[in-house]
C-alpha positions as CSV (number, residue, x, y, z in Angstrom):
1,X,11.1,13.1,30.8
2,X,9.3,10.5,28.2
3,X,11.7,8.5,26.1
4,X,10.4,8.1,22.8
5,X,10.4,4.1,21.2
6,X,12.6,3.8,18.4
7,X,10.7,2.3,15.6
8,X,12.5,-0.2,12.8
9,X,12.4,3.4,10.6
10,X,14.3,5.2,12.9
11,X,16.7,2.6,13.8
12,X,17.4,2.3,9.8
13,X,17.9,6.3,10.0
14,X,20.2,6.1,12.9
15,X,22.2,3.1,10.7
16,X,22.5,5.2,7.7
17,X,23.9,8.1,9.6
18,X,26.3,5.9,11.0
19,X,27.7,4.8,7.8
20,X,29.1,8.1,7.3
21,X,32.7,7.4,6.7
22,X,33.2,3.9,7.8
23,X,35.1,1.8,4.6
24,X,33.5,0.4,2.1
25,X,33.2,-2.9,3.1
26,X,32.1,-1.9,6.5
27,X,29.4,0.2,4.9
28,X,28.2,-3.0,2.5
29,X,27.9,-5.1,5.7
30,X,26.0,-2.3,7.7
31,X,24.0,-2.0,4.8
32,X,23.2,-5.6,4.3
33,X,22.4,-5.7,8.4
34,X,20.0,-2.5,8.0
35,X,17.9,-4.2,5.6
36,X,18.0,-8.1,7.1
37,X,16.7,-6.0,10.4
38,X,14.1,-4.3,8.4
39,X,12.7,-7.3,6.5
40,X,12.9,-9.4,9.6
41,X,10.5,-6.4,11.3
42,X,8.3,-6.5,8.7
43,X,7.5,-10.2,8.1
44,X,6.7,-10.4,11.7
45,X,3.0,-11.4,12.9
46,X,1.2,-8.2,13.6
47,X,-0.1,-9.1,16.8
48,X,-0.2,-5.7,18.4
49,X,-2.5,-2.5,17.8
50,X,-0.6,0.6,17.3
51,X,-3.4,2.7,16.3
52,X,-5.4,5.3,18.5
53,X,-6.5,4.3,21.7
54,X,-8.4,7.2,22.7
55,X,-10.9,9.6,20.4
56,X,-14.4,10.6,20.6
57,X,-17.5,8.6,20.8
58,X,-20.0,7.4,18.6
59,X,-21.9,10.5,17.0
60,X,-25.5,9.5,16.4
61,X,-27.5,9.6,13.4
62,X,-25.0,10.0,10.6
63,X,-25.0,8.8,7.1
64,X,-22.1,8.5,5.0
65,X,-21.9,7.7,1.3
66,X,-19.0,6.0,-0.1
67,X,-18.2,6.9,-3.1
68,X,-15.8,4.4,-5.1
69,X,-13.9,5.2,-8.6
70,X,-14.5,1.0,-9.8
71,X,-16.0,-1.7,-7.8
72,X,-14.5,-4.3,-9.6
73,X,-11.1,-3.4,-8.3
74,X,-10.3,-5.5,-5.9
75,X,-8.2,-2.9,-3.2
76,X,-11.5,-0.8,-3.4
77,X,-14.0,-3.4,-2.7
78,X,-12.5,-4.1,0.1
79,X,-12.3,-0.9,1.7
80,X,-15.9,-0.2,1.4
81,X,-16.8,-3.7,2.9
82,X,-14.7,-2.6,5.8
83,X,-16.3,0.6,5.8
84,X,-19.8,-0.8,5.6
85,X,-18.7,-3.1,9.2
86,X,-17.0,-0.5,10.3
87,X,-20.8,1.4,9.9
88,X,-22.5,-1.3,11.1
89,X,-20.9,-1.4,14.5
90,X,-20.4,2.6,14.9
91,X,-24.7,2.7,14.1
92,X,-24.9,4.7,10.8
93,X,-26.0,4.6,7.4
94,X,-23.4,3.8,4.7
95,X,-24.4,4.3,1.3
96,X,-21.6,2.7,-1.7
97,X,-21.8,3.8,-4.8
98,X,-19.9,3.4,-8.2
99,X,-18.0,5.2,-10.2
100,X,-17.6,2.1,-12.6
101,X,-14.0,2.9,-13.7
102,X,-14.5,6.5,-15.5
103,X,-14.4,10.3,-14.5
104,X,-17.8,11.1,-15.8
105,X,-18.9,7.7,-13.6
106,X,-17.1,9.2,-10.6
107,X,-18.3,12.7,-11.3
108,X,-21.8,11.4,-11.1
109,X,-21.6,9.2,-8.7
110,X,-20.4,12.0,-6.5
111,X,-23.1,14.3,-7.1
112,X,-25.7,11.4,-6.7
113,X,-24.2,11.3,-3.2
114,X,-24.4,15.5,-2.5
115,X,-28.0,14.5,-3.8
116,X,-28.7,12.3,-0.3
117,X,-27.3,14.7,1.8
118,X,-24.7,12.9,4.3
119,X,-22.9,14.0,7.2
120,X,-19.8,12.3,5.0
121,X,-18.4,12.0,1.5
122,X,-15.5,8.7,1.1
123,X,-13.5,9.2,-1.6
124,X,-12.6,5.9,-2.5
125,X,-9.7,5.6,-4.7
126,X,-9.2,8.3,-6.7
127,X,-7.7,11.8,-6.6
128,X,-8.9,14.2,-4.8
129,X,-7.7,16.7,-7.6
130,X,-9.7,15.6,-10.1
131,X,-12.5,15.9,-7.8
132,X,-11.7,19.7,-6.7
133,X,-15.0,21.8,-8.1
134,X,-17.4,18.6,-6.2
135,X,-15.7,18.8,-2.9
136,X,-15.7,22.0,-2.5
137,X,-19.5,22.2,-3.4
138,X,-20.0,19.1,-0.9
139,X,-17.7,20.9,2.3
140,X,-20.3,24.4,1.3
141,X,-22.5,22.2,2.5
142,X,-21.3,21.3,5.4
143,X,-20.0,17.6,4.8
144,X,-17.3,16.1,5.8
145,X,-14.8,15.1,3.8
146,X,-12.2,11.7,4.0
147,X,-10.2,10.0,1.6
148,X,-8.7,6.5,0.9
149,X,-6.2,6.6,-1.6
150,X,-7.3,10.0,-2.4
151,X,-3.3,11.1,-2.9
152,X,0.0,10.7,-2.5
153,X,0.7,10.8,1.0
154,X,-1.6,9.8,4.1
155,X,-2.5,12.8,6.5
156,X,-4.3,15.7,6.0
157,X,-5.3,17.4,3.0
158,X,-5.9,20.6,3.9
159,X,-5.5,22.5,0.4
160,X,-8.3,19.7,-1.3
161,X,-10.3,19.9,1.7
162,X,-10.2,17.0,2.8
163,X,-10.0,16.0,6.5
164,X,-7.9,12.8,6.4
165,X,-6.2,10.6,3.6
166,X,-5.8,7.0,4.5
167,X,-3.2,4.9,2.9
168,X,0.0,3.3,3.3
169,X,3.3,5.6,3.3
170,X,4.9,4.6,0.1
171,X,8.3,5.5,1.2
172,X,8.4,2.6,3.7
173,X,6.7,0.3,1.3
174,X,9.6,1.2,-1.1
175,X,12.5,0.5,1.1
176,X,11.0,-2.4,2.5
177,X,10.9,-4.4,-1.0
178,X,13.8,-3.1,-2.1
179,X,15.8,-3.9,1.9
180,X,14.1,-7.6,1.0
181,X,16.1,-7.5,-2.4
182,X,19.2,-6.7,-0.8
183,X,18.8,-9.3,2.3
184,X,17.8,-12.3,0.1
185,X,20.9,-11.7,-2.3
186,X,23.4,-11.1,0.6
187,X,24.2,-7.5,-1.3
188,X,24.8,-8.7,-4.6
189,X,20.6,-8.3,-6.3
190,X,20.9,-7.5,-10.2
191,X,17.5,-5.6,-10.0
192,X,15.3,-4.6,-13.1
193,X,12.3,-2.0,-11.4
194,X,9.1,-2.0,-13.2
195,X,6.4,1.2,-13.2
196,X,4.1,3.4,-14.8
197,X,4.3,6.6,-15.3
198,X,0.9,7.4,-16.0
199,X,0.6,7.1,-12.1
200,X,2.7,9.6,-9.9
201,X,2.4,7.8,-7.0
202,X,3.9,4.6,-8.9
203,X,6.6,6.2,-10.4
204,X,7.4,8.0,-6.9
205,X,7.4,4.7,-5.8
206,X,9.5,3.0,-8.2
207,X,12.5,5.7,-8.3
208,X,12.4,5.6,-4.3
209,X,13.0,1.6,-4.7
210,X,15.7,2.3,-7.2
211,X,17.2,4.8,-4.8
212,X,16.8,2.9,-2.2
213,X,19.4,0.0,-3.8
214,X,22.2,2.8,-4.1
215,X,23.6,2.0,-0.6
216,X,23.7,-2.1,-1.5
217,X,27.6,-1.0,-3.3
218,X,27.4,-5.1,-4.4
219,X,23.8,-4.5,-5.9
220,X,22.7,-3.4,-9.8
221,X,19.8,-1.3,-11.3
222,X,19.9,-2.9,-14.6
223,X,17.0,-1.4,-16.3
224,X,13.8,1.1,-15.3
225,X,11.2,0.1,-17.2
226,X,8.2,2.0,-17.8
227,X,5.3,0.1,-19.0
228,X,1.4,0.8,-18.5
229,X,-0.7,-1.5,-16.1
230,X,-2.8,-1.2,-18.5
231,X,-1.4,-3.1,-21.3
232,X,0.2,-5.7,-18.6
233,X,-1.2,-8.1,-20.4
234,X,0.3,-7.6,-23.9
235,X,3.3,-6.2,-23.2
236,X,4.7,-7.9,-20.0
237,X,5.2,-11.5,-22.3
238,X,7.1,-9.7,-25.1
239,X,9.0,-7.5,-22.6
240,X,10.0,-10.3,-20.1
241,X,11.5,-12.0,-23.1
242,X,12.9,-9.5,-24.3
243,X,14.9,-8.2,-20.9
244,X,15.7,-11.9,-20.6
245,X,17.4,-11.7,-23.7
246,X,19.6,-8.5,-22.9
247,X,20.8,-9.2,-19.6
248,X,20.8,-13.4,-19.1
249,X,21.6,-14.3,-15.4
250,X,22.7,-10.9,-14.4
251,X,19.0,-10.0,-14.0
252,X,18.5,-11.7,-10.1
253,X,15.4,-9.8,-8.8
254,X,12.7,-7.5,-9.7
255,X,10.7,-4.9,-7.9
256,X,7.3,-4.1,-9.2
257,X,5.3,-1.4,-8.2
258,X,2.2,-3.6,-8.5
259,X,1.8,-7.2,-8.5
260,X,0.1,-7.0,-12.0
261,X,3.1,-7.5,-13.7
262,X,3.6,-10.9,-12.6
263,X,0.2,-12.3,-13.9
264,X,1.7,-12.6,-17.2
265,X,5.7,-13.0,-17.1
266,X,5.4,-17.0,-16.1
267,X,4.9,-17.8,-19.5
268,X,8.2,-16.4,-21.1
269,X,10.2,-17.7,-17.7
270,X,9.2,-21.3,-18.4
271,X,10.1,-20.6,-21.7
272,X,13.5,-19.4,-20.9
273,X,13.8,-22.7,-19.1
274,X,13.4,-20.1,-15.5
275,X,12.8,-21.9,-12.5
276,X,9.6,-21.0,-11.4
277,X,11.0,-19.6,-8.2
278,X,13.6,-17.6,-9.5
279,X,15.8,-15.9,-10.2
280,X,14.7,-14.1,-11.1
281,X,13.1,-13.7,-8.0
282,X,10.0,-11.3,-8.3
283,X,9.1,-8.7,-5.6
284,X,5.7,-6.3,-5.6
285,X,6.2,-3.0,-3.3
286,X,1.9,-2.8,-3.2
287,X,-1.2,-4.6,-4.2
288,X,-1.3,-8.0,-2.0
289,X,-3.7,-9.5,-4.5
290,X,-5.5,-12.9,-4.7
291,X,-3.3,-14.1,-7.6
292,X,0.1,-12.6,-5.8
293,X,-0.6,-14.9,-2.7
294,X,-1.2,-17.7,-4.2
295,X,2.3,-17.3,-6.5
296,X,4.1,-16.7,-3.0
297,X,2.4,-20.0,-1.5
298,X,3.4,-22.0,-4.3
299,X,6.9,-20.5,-4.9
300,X,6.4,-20.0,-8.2
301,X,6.9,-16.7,-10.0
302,X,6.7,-14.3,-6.5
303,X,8.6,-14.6,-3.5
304,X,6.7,-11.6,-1.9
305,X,4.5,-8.6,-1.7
306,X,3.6,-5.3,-0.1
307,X,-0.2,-5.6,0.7
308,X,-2.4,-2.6,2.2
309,X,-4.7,-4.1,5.2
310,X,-7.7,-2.7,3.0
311,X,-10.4,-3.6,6.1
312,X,-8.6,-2.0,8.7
313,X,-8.3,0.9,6.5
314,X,-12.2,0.9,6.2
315,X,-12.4,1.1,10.0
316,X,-10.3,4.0,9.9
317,X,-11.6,5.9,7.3
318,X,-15.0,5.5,9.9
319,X,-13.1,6.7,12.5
320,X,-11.5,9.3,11.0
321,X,-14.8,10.3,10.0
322,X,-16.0,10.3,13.4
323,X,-13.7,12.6,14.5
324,X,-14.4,15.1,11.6
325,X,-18.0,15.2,13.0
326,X,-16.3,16.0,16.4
327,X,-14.3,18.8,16.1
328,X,-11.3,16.9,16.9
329,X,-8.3,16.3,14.7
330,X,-7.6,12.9,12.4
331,X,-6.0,10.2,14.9
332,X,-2.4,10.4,12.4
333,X,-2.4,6.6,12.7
334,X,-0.9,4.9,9.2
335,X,-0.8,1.0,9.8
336,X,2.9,-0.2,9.3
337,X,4.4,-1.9,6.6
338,X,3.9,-5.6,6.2
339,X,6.0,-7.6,3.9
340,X,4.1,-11.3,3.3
341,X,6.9,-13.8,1.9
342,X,6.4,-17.6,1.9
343,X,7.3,-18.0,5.5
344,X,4.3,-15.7,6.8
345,X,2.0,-16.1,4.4
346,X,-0.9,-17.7,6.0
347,X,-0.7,-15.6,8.7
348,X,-2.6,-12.5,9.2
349,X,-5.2,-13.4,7.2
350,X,-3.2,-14.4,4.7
351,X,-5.3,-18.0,4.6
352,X,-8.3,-15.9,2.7
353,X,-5.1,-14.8,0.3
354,X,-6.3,-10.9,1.9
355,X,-4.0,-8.9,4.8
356,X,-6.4,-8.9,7.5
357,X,-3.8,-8.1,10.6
358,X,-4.6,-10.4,14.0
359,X,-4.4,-7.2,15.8
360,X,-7.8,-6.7,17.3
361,X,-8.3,-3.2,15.5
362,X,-11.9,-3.9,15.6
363,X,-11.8,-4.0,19.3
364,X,-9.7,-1.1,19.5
365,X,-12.0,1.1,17.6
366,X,-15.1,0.1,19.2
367,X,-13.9,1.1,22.5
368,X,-12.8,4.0,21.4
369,X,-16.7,5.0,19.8
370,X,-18.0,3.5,23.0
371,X,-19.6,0.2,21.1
């Protein structure tokens, strides 16, 4: 009989269970082990592939169309550079085009790409709702359907039609900032959790990290604030200043949803007199952008982030594609979490400030499509 591995998730679920009963203190200690364990898994190298290793080959012949919701975000660029390489070395035709940041954009930016008539439809970075009436129109037609970002939860998408969502799970990303939290303050984080409820999936996020700092009996929500990406800009100077204000040195850490929010609080810190590298110290469950990296380089305003590894996703979502066109079912693979602190920061990729893991995935998947 096959023993399955226990992965760092499990082992946390086993650790929980067991604090069932044990006394308080026990239970603070436990809980303060869980999460050291957890971090320490997470800011490892990622030096080994734990994605498919077997899967149809190559079809022949296709062309896919990816369609992005705005170019000029970063996380989506990316992706559809991976996908285009990811193209490149599977032998089809990839198509981008650009939504340019609106519904109407993506709407017709969609239908431009029903227009060429592809084997396969990327959504790239919006939701697949929004989409509904198009997709179905495109899957009458016979194509083939995959998403990145495309909802809340990587998998199938069975009701939307589409074959596969790629994407981080956001429950892991979610305990793993807020387990960092915990293991930096030895149990004892006073924690103010930024979001923005225009987005589900950021406020999912956000109440999951706030949940997750109820075991930490030594540790403090002291605020949930709700405050549009959007308006980062205007409102996080103000804000910072004014949260500095209400809860002086009890305020120890924050977890962001996005690492947004800490382009424009190192202004008011200075002027609080803050020391640049905290507290308090500043924690992004998501993003792993230019700006966050270089913050967690020079220990100043970020000790860490959450990033997505946006070109390995793009050799996915070609992957996943592939399978579409085979009959077979998506591979279920979502890449696990990675936690970049100051420590691991040029690892990875991290010298081009992106999370490119040193995994081989690129080898992986062309042996797998016979390239």
């Amino acid at each position: 009989m096959m023993t399955k591995k226990l992965g760092a998730r499990d082992v946390a679920t086993l650790c929980m269970a067991a604090l069932i009963g044990l006394p308080a203190a026990a239970r603070a200690d436990d809980v303060l082990t869980q999460a050291k364990a957890i971090v320490a898994a997470a800011t490892a190298p990622a030096a080994a592939w734990t994605g498919p290793t077997t899967g149809p080959t190559a079809a022949t012949g296709k062309t896919v169309v990816y369609v992005a919701a705005d170019l000029r975000n970063g996380g989506i660029q990316e992706v559809s550079d991976g996908v285009k390489e990811a193209g490149a070395k599977i032998g089809w035709t990839i198509r981008v085009l650009d939504g340019q940041g609106s519904i109407s954009g993506i709407q017709s930016a969609f239908s431009q790409a029903m227009a060429l008539k592809p084997a396969g439809i990327v959504i790239g970075g919006y939701d697949v709702v929004q989409n509904a009436s198009s997709i179905q129109q495109a899957v009458a037609q016979g194509i083939k359907i995959v998403a990145w970002h495309g909802g809340p939860k990587p998998g199938p998408m069975p009701d939307q039609q589409v074959f596969a969502n790629i994407g981080s799970d956001s429950s892991k990303v979610a305990q793993v900032a807020a387990d960092y939290a915990i293991a930096q303050s030895d149990g004892k984080a006073g924690v103010i959790v930024f979001t923005d409820s225009a987005y589900a999936i950021a406020l999912s996020k956000a109440k999951m990290m706030r949940d997750a700092m109820k075991p930490c009996t030594g540790c403090t929500v002291l605020s949930f604030e709700d405050t549009p990406l959007a308006d980062t800009s205007t409102r996080m100077p103000q804000l910072t200043t004014s949260l500095l204000q209400r809860f002086g040195t009890k305020w120890t850490y924050t977890l962001a949803i996005n690492d947004l929010y800490y382009d424009f609080m190192g202004p008011s810190l200075i002027s609080a007199g803050r020391d640049p590298a905290g507290p308090p110290v500043n924690i992004s469950a998501g993003d792993g952008s230019n700006s966050a990296y270089e913050r967690i380089r020079s220990g100043q305003f970020q000790a860490a982030t959450v990033p997505e590894p946006l070109t390995l996703q793009g050799w996915q979502v070609v992957d996943e594609m592939n399978r579409a066109f085979a009959g077979q079912p998506p591979s279920g693979y979502v890449a696990p979490v990675h936690l970049v602190t100051a420590q691991n920061v040029d690892q990875d990729g991290g010298k081009k400030d992106i999370y490119d893991p040193d995994n081989h995935y690129r080898d992986a998947y062309a042996k797998i499509w016979g390239k």
